[in-house]
Structure formats: C-alpha cells, structure tokens
N, C-alpha and C positions, 0 to 999 in steps of 0.2 A: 402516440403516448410519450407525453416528455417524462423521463425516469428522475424524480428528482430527489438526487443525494441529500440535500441539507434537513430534508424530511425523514430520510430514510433515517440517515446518521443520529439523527435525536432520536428515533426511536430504537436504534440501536444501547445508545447509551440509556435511555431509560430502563430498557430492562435488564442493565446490571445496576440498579439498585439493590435488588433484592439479594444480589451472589456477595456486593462492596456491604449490605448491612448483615451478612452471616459473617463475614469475616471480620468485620467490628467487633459481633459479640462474643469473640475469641479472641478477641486483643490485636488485629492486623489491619492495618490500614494499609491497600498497595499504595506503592511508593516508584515515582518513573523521574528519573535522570536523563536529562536532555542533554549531550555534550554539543557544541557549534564555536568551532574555530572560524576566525576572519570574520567581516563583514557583509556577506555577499548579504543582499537585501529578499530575496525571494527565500533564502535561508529561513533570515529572521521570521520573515513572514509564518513560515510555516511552522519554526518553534513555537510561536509565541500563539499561534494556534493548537496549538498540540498544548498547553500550561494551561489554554483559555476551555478545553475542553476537557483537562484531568480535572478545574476547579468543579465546572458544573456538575463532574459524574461524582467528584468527592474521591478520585483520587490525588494522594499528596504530590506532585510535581519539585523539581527543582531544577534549573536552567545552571549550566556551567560552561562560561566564554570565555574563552583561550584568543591570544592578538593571533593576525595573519600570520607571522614567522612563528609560531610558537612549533616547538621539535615534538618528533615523533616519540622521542622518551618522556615527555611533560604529559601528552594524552596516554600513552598506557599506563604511566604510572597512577596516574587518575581513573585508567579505568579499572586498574588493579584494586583501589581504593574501592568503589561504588562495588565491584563484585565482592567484595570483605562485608558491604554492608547489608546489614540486617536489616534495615528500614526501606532497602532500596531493590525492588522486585525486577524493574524493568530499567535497561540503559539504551541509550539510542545515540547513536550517531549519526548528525545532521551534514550527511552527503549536499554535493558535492565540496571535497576539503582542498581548502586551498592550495596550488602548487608549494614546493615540490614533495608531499605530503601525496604517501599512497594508500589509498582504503582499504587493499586488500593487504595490507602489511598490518592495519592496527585493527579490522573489526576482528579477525579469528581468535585478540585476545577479550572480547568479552565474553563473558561465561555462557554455554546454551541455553543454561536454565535463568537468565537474565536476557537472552538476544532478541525482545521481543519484537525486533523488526521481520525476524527470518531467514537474514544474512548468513548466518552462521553455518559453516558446509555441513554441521552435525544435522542445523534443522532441514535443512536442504534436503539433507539424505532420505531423513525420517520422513518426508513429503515423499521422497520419490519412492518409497518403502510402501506408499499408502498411511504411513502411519503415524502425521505431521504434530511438530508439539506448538510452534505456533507458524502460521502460516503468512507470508509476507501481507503489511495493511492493501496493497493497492490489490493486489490476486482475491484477496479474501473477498474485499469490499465489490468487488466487479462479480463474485459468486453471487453474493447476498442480491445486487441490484437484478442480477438473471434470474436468482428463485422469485423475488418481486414481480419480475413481469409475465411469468407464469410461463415463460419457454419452456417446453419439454425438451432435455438436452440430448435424450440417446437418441441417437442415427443421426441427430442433427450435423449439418458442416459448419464447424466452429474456425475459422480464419483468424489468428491474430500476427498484427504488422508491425513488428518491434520483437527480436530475440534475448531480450537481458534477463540475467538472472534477479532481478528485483520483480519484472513484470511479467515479461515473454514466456521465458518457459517456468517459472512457477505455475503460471494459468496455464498453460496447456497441459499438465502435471495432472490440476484441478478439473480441468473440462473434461480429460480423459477418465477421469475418474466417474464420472457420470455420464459415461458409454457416449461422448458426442464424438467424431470425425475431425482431426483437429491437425490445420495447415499450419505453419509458422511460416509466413513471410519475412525477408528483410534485404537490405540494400543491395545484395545481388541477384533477387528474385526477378529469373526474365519473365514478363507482361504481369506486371503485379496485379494490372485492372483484373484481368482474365481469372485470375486467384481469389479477387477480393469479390468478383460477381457471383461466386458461387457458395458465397456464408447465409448462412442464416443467420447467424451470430457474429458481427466483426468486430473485431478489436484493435482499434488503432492506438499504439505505443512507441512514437519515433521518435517525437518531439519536433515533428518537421509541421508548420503552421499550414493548415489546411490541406495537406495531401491528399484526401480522401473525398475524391469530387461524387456529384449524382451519379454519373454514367458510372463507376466502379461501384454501386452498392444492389445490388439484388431487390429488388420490390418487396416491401413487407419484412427484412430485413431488420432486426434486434440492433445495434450500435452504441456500440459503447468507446468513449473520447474519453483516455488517459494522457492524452499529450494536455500540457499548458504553451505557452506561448506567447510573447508581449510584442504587438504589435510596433509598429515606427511612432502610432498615435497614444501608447500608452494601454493600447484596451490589451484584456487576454484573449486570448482565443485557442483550439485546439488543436489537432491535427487531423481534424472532419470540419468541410465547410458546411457550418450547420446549416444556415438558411437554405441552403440548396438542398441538403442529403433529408434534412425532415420532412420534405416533399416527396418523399420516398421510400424513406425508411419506417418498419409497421412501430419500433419504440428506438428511442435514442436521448444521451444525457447530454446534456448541453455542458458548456464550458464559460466561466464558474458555475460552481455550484451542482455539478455530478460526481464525477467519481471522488475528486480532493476531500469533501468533508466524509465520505464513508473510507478512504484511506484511513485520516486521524482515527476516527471512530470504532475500526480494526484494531487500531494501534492499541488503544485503551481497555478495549475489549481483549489483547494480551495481554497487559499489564497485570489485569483482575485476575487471568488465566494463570498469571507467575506466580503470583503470590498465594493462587488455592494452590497449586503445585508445590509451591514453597511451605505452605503448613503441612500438608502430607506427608512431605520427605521428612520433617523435623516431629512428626506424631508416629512414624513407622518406628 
C-alpha cells in the first residue's frame, strides 16, 4: 500500500472549510506569518508551499524575508510585532536560520498561542501533559497517515530513527499515547538493523539518504520516510531505499509526495485551530 500524502493533505484541508467558513461569519479570517531569513533554496521551497496551501484552504498568508546577515534583534522585533497582531493567528519560523543566528534563542519569543509549528517549550509540555494545544506539522501529519492505513497502534512496536524535538520525540510522545511500544533510535544506537527489524511501524527521521535498506525492515511492516534528501543528480530521495524496502514492507510513503504535503497541511490545520482559540479567549 503506497500511503500517499498529496491526497491525504487535500483532504485534510478540505474539511477545514467548514471550521475557516464559521469563523468568517464572525468576522475572522486566520491569518499565518511566514518569517525566512537568507536564501537557502529548500527554505524557500517550503514557504512558498506553505502561502500556496493557506491560498487554496482560504487562509490569509503573508511571507516576511529578512537578508542572510540580518540580526537577531531585527527578527524578534518583528516577531514582537506579528504577536501584537490581531489579523495574525499563526507565526512560523522557517528553520534552518542562517549562521551565526540560533533558533533556540529567538523561537521561545513567539507567543504559544501563535507557535503553531509546536516548537514552543509551553506546547511541548502541553504534549507531554497529554494535553497538546497544537502539535508539531510532521508528528501530526505521520498520525493522520497511521490512522489512514488502519494500523492498530496498541501493543504494536513502534520504532522511530531520528531523536529531534521537531520529529523524534514529539511522535513518540503521540504513538505512546495510543498504547503502541515505542523505541527511539539514533546515531549511537548499537545494531540499529536489529532495532529497526522488530517495528511494526518505522519511522525514519535522520536526514541521512537511504539509510533504511530491506534487510532492516520487518515484513508487512508500516514505513513511513520523513527524511528529504537531494541527490548528486538533483532528484529527492528519503532516508528509506524505497524500491527496495516496498518490496517488503505491508504500507509505506514514498519521497516526494508522502509525509511533506501532510506536514504543510498540519501547519494550516493549526493556523485555523489559533484563531478558533483566538476568538474564545477574546468572547470569555
């Protein structure tokens, strides 16, 4: 079974029509702030994916780019600004930021009830509470593709290969919450095969191009590819060799076009989620 995101992700934002047209007829339209200093080109990509999917859901968008030297006081001051604003539900900051610029120095100033990536140690907490306000896009979007494929998650062994607080352990946070077994692997995990053969569910998160051969996947085996990847030839690829491991594995998302569009589609799916939050607080 190929699990495919760009499907999922439309019907994801399809059915926030109905949440983006109740909060119209109450005068709100969410509103999402993209920040991205410098140039990097995979950056841009991913903004201007992220603008291309707020137009289609009919949330309002706006892109704000800073040159590569631009100081660490120019972004907070900016993001000081967007959290003052009333139009502006959700802010995002488009990682990774250019040297010598450190992300954990300027995300803790955007506001939680704006952090709709996740990042924020408040949402963090509220996840590991059980009781999440919004949940990081890639951990979310990798939920939504497991309830799709009809895995039953409890007793299952859930395996994920990549520890970062964006990916790694938000999902295992999530998978634990729905009673599965859950390993985190990473760079000094000794015989990682031996690790990875025993998931029912794997999640590779490293960023390392193809790391996850046949022989390390379990037969019948769930797989889900959060790495990207650019080849020497230009092409993407994951950090699962897929032509090999689909020969093997019972479901798995190919690279483009698995997890990346139900990441964005999370995104906006908080966005909608700020700004119902955002009329609530302002109607109490």
């Amino acid at each position: 079974m190929l699990i495919d995101g760009k499907s999922l992700a439309a019907a994801e934002r399809a059915a926030l029509k109905s949440r983006i047209a109740a909060l119209a007829a109450r005068g709100v339209r969410p509103g999402l702030a993209a920040m991205l200093a410098g140039d990097d080109p995979a950056s841009r990509v991913y903004v201007r994916n992220k603008a291309r999917a707020c137009e289609e859901t009919g949330v309002r968008s706006e892109v704000h780019e800073f040159p590569r030297d631009v100081s660490e006081g120019a972004l907070l001051e900016r993001i000081a600004q967007l959290n003052a604003s009333r139009e502006v539900h959700g802010i995002v900051l488009q990682l990774p930021l250019p040297r010598p610029l450190v992300a954990e120095r300027i995300l803790p100033a955007i506001s939680p009830a704006k952090d709709v990536d996740g990042f924020h140690a408040a949402n963090l907490g509220a996840l590991l509470q059980g009781h999440p306000r919004f949940v990081p896009g890639t951990p979310a979007g990798v939920m939504r593709m497991l309830e799709h494929t009809g895995v039953a998650l409890a007793g299952k062994q859930a395996v994920i290969v990549g520890r970062s607080s964006i990916v790694g352990k938000p999902l295992a946070l999530l998978l634990l919450q729905k009673d599965a077994t859950v390993t985190i692997c990473h760079s000094k995990t000794a015989d990682l095969a031996a690790a990875t053969r025993r998931a029912d569910v794997l999640v590779a998160a490293v960023g390392r191009a193809k790391l996850i051969t046949a022989p390390m996947v379990k037969r019948g085996a769930c797989v889900i590819d959060v790495g990207i990847n650019r080849m020497a030839d230009g092409k993407l690829c994951g950090d699962v060799d897929f032509d090999a491991v689909k020969e093997i594995a019972g479901s798995i998302t190919p690279v483009p076009g698995g997890v990346g569009p139900m990441t964005v589609a999370m995104l906006i799916v908080n966005a909608v989620r700020a700004a119902e939050l955002s009329l609530e607080q302002s109607s109490s």
